[in-house]
C-alpha positions as a LaTeX table, in Angstrom:
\begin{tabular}{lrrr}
\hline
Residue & $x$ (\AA) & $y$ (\AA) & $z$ (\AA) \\
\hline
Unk1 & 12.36 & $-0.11$ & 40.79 \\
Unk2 & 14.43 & $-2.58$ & 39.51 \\
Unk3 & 14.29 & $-6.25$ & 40.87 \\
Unk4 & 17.64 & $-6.64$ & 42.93 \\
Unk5 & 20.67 & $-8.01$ & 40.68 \\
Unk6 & 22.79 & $-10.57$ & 42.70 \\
Unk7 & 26.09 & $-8.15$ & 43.00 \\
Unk8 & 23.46 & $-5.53$ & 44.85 \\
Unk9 & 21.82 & $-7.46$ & 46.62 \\
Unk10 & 25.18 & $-8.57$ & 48.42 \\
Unk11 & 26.54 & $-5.12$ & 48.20 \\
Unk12 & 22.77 & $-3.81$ & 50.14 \\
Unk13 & 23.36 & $-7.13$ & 52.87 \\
Unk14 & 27.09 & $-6.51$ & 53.43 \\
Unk15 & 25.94 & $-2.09$ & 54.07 \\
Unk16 & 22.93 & $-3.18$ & 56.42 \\
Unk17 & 25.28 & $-6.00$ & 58.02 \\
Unk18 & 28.24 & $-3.42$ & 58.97 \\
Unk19 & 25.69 & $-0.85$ & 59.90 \\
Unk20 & 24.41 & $-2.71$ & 62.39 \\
Unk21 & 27.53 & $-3.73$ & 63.54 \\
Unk22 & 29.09 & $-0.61$ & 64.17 \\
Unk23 & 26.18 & $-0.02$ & 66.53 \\
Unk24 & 25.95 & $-3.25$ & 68.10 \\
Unk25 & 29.80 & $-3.01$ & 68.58 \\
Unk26 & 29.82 & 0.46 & 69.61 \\
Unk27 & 31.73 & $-0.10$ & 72.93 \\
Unk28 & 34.78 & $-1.76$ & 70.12 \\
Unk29 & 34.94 & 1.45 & 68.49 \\
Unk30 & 34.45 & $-0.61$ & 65.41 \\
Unk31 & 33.30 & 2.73 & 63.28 \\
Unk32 & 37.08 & 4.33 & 64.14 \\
Unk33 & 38.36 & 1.32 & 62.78 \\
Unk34 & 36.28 & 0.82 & 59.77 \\
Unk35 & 36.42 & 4.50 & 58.93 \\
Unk36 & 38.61 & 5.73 & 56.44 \\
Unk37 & 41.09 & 8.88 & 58.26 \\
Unk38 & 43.40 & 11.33 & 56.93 \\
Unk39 & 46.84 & 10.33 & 56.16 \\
Unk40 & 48.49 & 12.59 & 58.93 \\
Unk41 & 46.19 & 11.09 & 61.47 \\
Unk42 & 47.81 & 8.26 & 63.48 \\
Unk43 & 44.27 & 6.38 & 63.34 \\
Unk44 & 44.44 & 6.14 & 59.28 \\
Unk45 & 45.52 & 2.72 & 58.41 \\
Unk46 & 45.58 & 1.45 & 53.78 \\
Unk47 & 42.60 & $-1.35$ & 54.37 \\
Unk48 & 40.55 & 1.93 & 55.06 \\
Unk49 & 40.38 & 2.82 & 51.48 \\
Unk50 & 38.25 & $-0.46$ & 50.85 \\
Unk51 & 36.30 & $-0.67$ & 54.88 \\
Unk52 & 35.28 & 2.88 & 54.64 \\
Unk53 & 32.56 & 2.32 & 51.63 \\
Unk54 & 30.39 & 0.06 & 54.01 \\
Unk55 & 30.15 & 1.72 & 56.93 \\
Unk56 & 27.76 & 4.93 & 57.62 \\
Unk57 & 27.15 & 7.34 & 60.12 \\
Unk58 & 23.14 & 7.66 & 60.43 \\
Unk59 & 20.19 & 5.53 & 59.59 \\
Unk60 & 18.93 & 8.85 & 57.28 \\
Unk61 & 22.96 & 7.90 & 55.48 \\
Unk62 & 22.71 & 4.77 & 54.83 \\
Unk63 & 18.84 & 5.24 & 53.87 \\
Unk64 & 20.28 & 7.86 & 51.12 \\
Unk65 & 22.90 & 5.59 & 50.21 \\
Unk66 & 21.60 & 2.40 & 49.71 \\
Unk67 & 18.12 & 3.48 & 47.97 \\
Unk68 & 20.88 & 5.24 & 44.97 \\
Unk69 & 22.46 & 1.72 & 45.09 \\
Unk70 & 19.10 & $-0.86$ & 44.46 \\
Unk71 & 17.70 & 2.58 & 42.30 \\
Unk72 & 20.47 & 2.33 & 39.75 \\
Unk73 & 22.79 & $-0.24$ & 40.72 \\
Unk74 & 20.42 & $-3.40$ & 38.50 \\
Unk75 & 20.54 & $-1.26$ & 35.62 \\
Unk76 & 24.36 & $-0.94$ & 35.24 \\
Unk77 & 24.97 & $-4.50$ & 36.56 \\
Unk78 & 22.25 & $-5.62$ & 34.19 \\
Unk79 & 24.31 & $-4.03$ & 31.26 \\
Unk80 & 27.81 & $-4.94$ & 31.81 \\
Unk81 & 27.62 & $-7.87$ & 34.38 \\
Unk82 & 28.26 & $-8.90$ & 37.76 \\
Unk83 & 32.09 & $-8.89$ & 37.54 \\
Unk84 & 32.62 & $-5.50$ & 35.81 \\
Unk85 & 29.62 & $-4.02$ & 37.64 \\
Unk86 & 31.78 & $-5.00$ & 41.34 \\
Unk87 & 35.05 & $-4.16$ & 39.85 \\
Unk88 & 33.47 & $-0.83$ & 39.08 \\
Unk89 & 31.75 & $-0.01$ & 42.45 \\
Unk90 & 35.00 & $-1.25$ & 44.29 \\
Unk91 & 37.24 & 1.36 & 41.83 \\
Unk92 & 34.91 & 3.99 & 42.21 \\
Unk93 & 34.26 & 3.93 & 45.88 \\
Unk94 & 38.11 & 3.33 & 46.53 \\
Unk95 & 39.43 & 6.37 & 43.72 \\
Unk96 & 36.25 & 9.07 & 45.60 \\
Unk97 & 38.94 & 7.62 & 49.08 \\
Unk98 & 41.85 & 8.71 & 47.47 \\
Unk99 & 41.14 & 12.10 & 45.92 \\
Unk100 & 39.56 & 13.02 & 48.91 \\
Unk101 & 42.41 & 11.88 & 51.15 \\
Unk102 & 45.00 & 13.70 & 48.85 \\
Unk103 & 42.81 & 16.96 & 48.79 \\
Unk104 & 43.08 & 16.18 & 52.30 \\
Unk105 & 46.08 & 15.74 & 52.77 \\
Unk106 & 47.32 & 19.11 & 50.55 \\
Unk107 & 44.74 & 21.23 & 53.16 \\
Unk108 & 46.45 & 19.83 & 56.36 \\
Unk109 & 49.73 & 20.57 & 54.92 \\
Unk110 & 49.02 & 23.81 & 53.70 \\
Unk111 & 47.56 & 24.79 & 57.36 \\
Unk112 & 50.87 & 23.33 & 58.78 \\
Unk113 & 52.85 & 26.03 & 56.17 \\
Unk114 & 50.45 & 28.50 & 57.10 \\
Unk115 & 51.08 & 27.69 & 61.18 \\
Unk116 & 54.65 & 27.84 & 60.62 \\
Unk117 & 54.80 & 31.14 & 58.96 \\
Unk118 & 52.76 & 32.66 & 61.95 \\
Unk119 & 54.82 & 31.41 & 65.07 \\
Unk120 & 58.17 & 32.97 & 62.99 \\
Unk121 & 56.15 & 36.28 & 63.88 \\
Unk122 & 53.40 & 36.11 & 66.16 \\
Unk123 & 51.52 & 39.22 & 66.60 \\
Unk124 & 48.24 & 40.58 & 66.54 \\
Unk125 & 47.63 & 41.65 & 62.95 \\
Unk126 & 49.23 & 38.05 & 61.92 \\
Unk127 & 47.16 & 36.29 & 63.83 \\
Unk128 & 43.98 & 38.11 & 61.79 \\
Unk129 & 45.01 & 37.12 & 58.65 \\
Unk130 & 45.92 & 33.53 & 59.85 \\
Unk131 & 42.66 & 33.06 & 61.28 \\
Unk132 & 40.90 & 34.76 & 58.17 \\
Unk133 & 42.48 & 32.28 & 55.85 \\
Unk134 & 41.72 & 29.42 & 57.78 \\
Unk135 & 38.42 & 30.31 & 59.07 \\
Unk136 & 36.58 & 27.01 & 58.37 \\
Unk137 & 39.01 & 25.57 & 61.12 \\
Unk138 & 37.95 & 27.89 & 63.63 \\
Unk139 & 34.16 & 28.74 & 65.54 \\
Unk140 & 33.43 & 32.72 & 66.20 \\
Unk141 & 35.11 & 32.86 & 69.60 \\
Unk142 & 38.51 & 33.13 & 67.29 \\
Unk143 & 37.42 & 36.34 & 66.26 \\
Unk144 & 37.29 & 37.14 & 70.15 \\
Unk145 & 40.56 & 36.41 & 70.77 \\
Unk146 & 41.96 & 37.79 & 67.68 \\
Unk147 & 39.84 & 41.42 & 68.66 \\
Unk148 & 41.38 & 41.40 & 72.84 \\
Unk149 & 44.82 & 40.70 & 71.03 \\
Unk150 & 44.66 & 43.79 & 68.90 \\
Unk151 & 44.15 & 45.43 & 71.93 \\
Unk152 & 47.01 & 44.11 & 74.16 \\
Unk153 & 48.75 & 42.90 & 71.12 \\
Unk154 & 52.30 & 43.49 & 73.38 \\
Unk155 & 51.23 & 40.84 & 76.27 \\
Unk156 & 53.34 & 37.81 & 76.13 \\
Unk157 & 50.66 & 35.73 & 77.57 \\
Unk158 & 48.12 & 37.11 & 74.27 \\
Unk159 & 51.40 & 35.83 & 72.20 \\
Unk160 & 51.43 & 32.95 & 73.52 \\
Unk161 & 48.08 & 31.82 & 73.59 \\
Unk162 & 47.80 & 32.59 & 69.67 \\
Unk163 & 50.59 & 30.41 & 69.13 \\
Unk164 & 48.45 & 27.55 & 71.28 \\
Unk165 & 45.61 & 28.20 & 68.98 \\
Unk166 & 47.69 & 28.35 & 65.95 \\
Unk167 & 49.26 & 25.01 & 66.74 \\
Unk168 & 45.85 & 23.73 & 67.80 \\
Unk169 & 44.35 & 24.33 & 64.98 \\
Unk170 & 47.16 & 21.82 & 62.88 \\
Unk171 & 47.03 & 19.28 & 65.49 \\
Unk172 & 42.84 & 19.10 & 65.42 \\
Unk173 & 42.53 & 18.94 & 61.49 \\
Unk174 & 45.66 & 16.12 & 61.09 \\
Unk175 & 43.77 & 14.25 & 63.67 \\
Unk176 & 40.68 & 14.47 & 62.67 \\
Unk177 & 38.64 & 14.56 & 59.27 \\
Unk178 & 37.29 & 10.66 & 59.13 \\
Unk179 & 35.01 & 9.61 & 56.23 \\
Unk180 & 32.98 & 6.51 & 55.78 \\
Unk181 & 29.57 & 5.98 & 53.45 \\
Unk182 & 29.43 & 4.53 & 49.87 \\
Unk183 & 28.47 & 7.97 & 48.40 \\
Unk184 & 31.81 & 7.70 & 46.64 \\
Unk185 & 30.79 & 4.96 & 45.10 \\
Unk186 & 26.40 & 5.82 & 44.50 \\
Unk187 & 27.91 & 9.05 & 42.89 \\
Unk188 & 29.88 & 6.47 & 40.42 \\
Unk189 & 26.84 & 4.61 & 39.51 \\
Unk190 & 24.89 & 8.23 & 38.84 \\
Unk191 & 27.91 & 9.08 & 36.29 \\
Unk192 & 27.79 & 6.16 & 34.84 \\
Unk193 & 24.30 & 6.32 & 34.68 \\
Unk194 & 24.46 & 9.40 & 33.07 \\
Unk195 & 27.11 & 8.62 & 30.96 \\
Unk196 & 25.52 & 5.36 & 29.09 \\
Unk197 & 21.50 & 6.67 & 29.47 \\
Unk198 & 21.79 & 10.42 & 29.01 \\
Unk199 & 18.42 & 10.41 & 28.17 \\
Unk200 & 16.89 & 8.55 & 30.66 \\
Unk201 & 14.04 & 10.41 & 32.89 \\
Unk202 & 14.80 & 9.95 & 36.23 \\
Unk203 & 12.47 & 11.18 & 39.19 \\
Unk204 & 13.47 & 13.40 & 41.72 \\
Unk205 & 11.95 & 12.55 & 45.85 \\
Unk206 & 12.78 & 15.84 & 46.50 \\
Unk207 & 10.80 & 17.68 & 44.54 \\
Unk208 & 9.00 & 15.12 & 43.02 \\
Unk209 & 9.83 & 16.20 & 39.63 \\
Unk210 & 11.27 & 14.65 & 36.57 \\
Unk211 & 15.22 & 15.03 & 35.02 \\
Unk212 & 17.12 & 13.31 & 32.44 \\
Unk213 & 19.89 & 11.56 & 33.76 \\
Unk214 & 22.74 & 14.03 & 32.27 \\
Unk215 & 21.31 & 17.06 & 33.45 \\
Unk216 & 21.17 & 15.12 & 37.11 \\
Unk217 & 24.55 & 14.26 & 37.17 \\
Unk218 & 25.82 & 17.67 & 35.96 \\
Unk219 & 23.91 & 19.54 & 39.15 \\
Unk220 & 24.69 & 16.97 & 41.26 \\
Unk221 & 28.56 & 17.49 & 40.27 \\
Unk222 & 28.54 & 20.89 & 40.21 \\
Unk223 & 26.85 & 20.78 & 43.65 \\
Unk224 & 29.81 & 18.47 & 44.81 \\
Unk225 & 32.54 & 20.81 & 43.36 \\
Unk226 & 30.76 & 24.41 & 45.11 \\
Unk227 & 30.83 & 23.09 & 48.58 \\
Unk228 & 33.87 & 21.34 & 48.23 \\
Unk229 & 35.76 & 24.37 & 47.02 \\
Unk230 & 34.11 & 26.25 & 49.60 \\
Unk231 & 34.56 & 24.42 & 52.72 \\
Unk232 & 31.67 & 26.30 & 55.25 \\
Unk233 & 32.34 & 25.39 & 58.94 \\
Unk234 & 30.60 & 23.03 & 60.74 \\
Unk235 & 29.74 & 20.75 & 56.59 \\
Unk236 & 30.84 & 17.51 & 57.43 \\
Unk237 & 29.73 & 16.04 & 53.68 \\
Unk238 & 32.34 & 14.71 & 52.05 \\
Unk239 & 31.65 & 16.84 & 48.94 \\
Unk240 & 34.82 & 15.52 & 47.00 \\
Unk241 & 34.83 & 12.34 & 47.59 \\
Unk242 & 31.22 & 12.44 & 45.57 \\
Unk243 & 33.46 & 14.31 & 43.18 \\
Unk244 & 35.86 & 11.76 & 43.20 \\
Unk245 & 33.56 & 8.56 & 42.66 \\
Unk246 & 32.16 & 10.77 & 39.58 \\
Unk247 & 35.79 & 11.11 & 38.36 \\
Unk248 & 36.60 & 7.60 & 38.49 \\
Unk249 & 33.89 & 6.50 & 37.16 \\
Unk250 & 34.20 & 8.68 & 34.03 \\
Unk251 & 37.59 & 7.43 & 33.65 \\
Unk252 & 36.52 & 3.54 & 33.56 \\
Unk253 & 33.49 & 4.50 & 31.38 \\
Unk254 & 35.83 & 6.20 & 28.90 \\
Unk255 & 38.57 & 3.49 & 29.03 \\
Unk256 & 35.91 & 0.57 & 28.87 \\
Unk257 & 34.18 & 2.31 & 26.01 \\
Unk258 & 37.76 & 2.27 & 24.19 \\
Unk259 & 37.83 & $-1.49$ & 24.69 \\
Unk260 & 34.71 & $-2.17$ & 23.42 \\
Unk261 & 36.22 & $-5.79$ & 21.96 \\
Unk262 & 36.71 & $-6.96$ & 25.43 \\
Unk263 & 34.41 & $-8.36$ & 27.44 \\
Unk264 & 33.60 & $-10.05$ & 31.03 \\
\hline
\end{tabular}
């Protein structure tokens, strides 16, 4: 491991510091505030975007997190320097905020389209397909409901409650879906990574075996794209926001690499 660069080593302090924090100041709801929320939620506030990077929700997190950070973080800082190195961390971890916010944003609003269309005509078979396209906002006793309205699919008080669970549904997932963790950010410095030391054996904890860095970062993104595009119930990961630090950071890399006569 690489001995701790000064950019970091202030980056690991600030992490531990918050962490800490948010359980020390648990009663202040400190990790609501921190956290970054969806843009329909009425929690969500633009400081967010920059708070959300330095907060985490588990020691095993911020464990994760940080040891990606002081693994590869010396190397890059080492290479371009303290200044570009922060500027780089900051865009990355803030860009993997907004794309997953926007992708956020497009899901809520498509669920809101998709509520609408069903209360125009609320009946059984309706309610099936609404609650088969938007399964991952819904746990099996859905299915319940959805099989006892087939079967008294003219009761106005089966009607009525689909309608509650239809709206439900919209008002849960625009209130909900908060993110906070630097993965954005450690998934930046892995592209990077890859990006400027293809080559570079890395070794895996889990199984202990050895990868060059290229092949790492295209699993690792691939990995990210899968479970984002899939969206299984009850997978609170983040998946594109690691998608979106990786974007961000290939779009600096390619843009610094195009200004290769300027320098910090």
């Amino acid at each position: 491991m690489q001995r701790l660069t000064p950019v970091v080593k202030n980056l690991l302090i600030i992490n531990v510091v918050v962490f800490l924090l948010q359980y020390l100041m648990g009663d202040m709801h400190l990790t609501e505030l921190v956290s970054l929320w969806g843009l329909q939620s009425p929690n969500f506030r633009p400081y967010q975007f920059l708070t959300y990077m330095f907060a985490h929700s588990g020691i095993f997190h911020i464990m994760f997190n940080m040891f990606g950070l002081i693994f590869l973080g010396p190397l890059l800082e080492q290479f371009w320097g303290p200044k570009r190195f922060l500027i780089f961390y900051l865009v990355t971890g803030i860009g993997a905020g907004l794309l997953y916010n926007g992708i956020e944003y497009w899901r809520v609003s498509s669920l809101q389209s998709a509520v609408d269309t069903y209360l125009e005509a609320p009946n059984a078979d309706n309610f099936t397909l609404f609650a088969e396209d938007n399964k991952e906002y819904f746990n099996n006793s859905v299915y319940d409901f959805s099989n006892e309205f087939s079967k008294h699919e003219d009761d106005p008080a089966y009607i009525q409650r689909s309608k509650e669970i239809a709206m439900g549904a919209y008002q849960s997932a625009s209130k909900s879906g908060k993110m906070l963790g630097a993965s954005g950010a450690v998934y930046g410095i892995l592209m990077a990574f890859g990006l400027l030391f293809p080559n570079t054996q890395l070794m895996l904890l889990i199984p202990p075996i050895p990868i060059k860095a290229k092949y790492l970062v295209l699993i690792l993104g691939g990995i990210a794209l899968y479970s984002g595009l899939s969206r299984n119930p009850g997978d609170n990961v983040a998946h594109f926001a690691h998608l979106g630090g990786m974007v961000f950071a290939f779009i600096m890399i390619k843009i610094w690499q195009g200004q290769r006569n300027k320098f910090y």
